[in-house]
C-alpha positions in Angstrom: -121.9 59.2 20.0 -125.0 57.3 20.1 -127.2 58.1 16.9 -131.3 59.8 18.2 -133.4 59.2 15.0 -135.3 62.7 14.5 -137.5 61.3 11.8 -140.7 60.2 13.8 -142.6 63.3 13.7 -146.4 63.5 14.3 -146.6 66.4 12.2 -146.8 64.7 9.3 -150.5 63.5 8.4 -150.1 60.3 7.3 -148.6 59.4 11.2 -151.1 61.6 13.1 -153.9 60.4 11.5 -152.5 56.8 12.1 -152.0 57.9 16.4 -155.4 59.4 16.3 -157.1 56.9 14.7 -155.6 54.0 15.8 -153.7 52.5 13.2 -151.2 50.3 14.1 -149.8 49.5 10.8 -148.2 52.7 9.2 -146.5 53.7 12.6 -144.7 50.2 12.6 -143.4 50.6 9.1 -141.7 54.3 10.4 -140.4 52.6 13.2 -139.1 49.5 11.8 -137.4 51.4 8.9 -135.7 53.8 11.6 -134.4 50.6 13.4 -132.7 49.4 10.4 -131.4 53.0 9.8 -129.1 52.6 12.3 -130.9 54.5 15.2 -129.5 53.8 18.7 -132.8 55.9 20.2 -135.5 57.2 18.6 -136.9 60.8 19.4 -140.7 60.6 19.1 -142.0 64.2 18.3 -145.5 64.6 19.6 -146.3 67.6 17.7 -149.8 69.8 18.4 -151.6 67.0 19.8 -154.4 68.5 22.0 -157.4 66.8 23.4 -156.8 63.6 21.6 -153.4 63.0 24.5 -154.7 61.1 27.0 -155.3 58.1 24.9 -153.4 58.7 21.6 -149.6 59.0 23.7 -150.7 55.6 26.0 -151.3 54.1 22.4 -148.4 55.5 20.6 -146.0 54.0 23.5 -147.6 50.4 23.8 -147.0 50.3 19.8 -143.9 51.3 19.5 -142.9 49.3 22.7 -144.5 46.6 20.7 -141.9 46.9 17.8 -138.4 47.6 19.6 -136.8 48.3 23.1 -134.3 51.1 22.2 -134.6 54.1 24.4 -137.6 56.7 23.4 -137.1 60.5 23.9 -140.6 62.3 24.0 -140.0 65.6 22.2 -142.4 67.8 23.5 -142.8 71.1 24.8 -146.1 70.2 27.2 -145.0 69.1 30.3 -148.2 67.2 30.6 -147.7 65.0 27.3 -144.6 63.9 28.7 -146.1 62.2 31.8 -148.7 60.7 29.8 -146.0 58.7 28.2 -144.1 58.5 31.3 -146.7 57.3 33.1 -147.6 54.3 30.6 -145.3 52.4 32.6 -142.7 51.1 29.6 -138.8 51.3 30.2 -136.3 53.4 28.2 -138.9 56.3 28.2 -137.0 59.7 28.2 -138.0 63.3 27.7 -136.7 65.9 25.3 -136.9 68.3 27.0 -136.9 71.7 28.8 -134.9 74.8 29.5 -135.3 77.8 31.9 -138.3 79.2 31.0 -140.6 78.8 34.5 -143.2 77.7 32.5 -141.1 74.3 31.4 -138.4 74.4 34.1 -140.6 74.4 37.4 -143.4 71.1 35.7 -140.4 69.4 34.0 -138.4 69.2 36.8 -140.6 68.0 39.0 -141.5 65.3 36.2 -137.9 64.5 36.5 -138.0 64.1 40.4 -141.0 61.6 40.0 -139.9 59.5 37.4 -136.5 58.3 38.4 -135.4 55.6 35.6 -135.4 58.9 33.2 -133.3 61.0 31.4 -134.0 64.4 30.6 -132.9 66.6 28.1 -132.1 70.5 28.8 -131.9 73.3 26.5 -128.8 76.1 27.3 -131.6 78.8 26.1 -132.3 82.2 28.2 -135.7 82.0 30.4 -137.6 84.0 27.7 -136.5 80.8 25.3 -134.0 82.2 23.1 -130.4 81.1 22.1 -128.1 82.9 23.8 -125.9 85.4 21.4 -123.1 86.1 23.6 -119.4 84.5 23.6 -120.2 82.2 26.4 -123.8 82.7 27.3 -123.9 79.0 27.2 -121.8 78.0 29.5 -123.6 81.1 31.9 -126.8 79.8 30.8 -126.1 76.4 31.5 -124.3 77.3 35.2 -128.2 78.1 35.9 -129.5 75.1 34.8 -127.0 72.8 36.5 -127.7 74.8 39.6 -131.9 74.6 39.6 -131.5 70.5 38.6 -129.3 70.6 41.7 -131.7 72.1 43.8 -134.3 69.7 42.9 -132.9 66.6 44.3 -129.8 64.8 44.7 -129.3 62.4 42.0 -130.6 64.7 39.5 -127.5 65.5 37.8 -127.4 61.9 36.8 -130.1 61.9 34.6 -129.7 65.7 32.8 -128.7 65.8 29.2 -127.2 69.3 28.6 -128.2 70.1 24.5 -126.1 73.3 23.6 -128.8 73.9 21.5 -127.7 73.7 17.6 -128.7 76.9 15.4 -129.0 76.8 11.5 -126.1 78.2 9.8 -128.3 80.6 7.6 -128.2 82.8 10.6 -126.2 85.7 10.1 -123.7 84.3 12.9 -124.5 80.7 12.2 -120.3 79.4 12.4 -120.2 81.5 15.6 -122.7 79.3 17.0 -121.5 76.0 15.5 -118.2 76.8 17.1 -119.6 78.0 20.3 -121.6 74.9 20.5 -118.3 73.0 20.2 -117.2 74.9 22.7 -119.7 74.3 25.4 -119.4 70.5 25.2 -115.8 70.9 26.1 -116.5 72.9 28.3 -119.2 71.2 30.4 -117.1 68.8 32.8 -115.3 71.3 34.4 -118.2 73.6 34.3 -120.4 71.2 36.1 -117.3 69.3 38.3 -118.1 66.1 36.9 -119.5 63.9 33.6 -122.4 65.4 32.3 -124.2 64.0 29.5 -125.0 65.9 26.3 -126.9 65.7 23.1 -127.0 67.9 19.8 -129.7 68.4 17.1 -127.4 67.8 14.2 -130.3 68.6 11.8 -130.8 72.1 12.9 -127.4 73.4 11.2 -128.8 72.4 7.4 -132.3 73.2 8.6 -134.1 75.7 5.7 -134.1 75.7 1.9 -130.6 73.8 2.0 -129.6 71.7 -1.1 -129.6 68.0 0.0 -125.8 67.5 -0.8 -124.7 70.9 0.2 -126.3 69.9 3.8 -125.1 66.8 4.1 -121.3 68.0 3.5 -121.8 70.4 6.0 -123.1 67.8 8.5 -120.5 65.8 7.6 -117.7 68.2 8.2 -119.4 69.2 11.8 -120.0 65.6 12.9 -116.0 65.0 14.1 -116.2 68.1 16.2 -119.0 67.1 18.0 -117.3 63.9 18.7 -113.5 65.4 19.5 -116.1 67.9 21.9 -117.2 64.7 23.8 -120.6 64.8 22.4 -123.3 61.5 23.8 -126.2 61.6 21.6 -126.4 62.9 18.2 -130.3 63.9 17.2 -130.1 63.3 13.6 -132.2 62.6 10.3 -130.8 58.4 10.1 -132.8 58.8 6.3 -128.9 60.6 5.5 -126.9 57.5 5.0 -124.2 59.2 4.3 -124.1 60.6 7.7 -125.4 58.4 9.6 -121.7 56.8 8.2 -119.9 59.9 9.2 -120.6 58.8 13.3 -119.9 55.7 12.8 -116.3 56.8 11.4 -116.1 59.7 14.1 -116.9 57.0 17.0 -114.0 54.5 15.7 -111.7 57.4 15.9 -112.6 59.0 19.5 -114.2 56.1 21.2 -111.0 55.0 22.5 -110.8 51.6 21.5 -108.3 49.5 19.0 -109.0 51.0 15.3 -110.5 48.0 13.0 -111.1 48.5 9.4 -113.7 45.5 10.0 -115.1 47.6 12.4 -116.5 50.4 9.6 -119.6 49.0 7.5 -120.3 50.9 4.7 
């Protein structure tokens, strides 16, 4: 599993008001701290940015680009926000991502027919955007997205990331979709007839008014599923050392290669 750093996040004042204004500086410190986190990606999360887009992404992506070359996922909803930073011509961009509601299938996939070096990440969630509730609704919900990123263009499949979509468990059937979200990953290559690529928000099952240690146990414990399941890309907060530990342990035990006590830095 390759670690996504969730913890750039425009939301927060002190890095929107640096992207609007211009400020190089306090951006570079987020990023540089996420690098030594032990990030394999970072997911850049846009947030409500409105008119300030056209030249606040284009400067986001040349800073960051300035500071490291791992691979960038644009989290955003706005099919528009993700070709700005698409289009600012830097490598390793990605976008996270859409689902089957036609207002974010139809623009995303056609963002994904244009812009051929990227990946693109796809929700299993219903075309009216909600998490299916059904024993196996993902695997029926992702049969229709496999078959519309099919339709679109040969080659396609290549660059789709399935994410299973990860629920908090404070829902009233939170284990049911943990397990179910296990489930789907195992289930994919078959599903699909050949390797698909998948990610997982990992922070969304302690999402809420969790106590830090009781989360990160629970994280911990659902971290070697994930990887048994075949899981690619983890989408995690890197700031939990403790968990950011618990993939590195998971890989060394699934990724198929000699075990090394050396191998496990802690």
């Amino acid at each position: 599993m390759r670690i996504v750093s969730d913890n750039f996040q425009l939301v927060r004042p002190t890095l929107h008001e640096a992207a609007v204004q211009k400020k190089a500086p306090p951006i570079i410190d987020v990023i540089n701290r996420l690098i030594t986190s032990g990030s394999d990606a970072i997911d850049l999360n846009i947030g409500p940015l409105g008119k300030e887009s056209p030249t606040v992404i284009p400067y986001l992506m040349d800073v960051v680009r300035g500071v490291t070359a791992l691979p960038l996922f644009i989290d955003s909803p706005n099919a528009e926000m993700a070709r700005l930073a698409l289009a600012s011509g830097h490598a390793g961009i990605h976008v996270n991502g859409f689902s089957l509601q036609p207002s974010r299938l139809t623009p995303f996939l056609s963002l994904m027919a244009q812009y051929e070096a990227s990946h693109f990440v796809g929700y299993l969630l219903s075309e009216e955007g909600a998490v299916p509730t059904a024993h196996d609704g993902r695997l029926q919900t992702a049969t229709t997205l496999i078959t519309a990123v099919e339709a679109k263009g040969e080659g396609l499949m290549d660059r789709l990331i399935i994410d299973p979509v990860v629920v908090p468990l404070s829902w009233d059937d939170g284990t049911f979709h943990a397990l179910e979200v296990v489930r789907t990953l195992r289930a994919l290559p078959d599903l699909a007839g050949r390797r698909v690529q998948s990610m997982a928000g990992l922070s969304n099952l302690t999402s809420g008014p969790v106590p830090r240690q009781k989360g990160e146990l629970m994280e911990q414990a659902y971290i070697p599923l994930l990887a048994e399941a075949g899981l690619d890309y983890i989408l995690m907060n890197t700031n939990r050392r403790k968990s950011v530990l618990g993939v590195h342990a998971a890989n060394l035990l699934t990724g198929g290669l000699p075990f090394s006590w050396e191998a496990l830095t802690i």
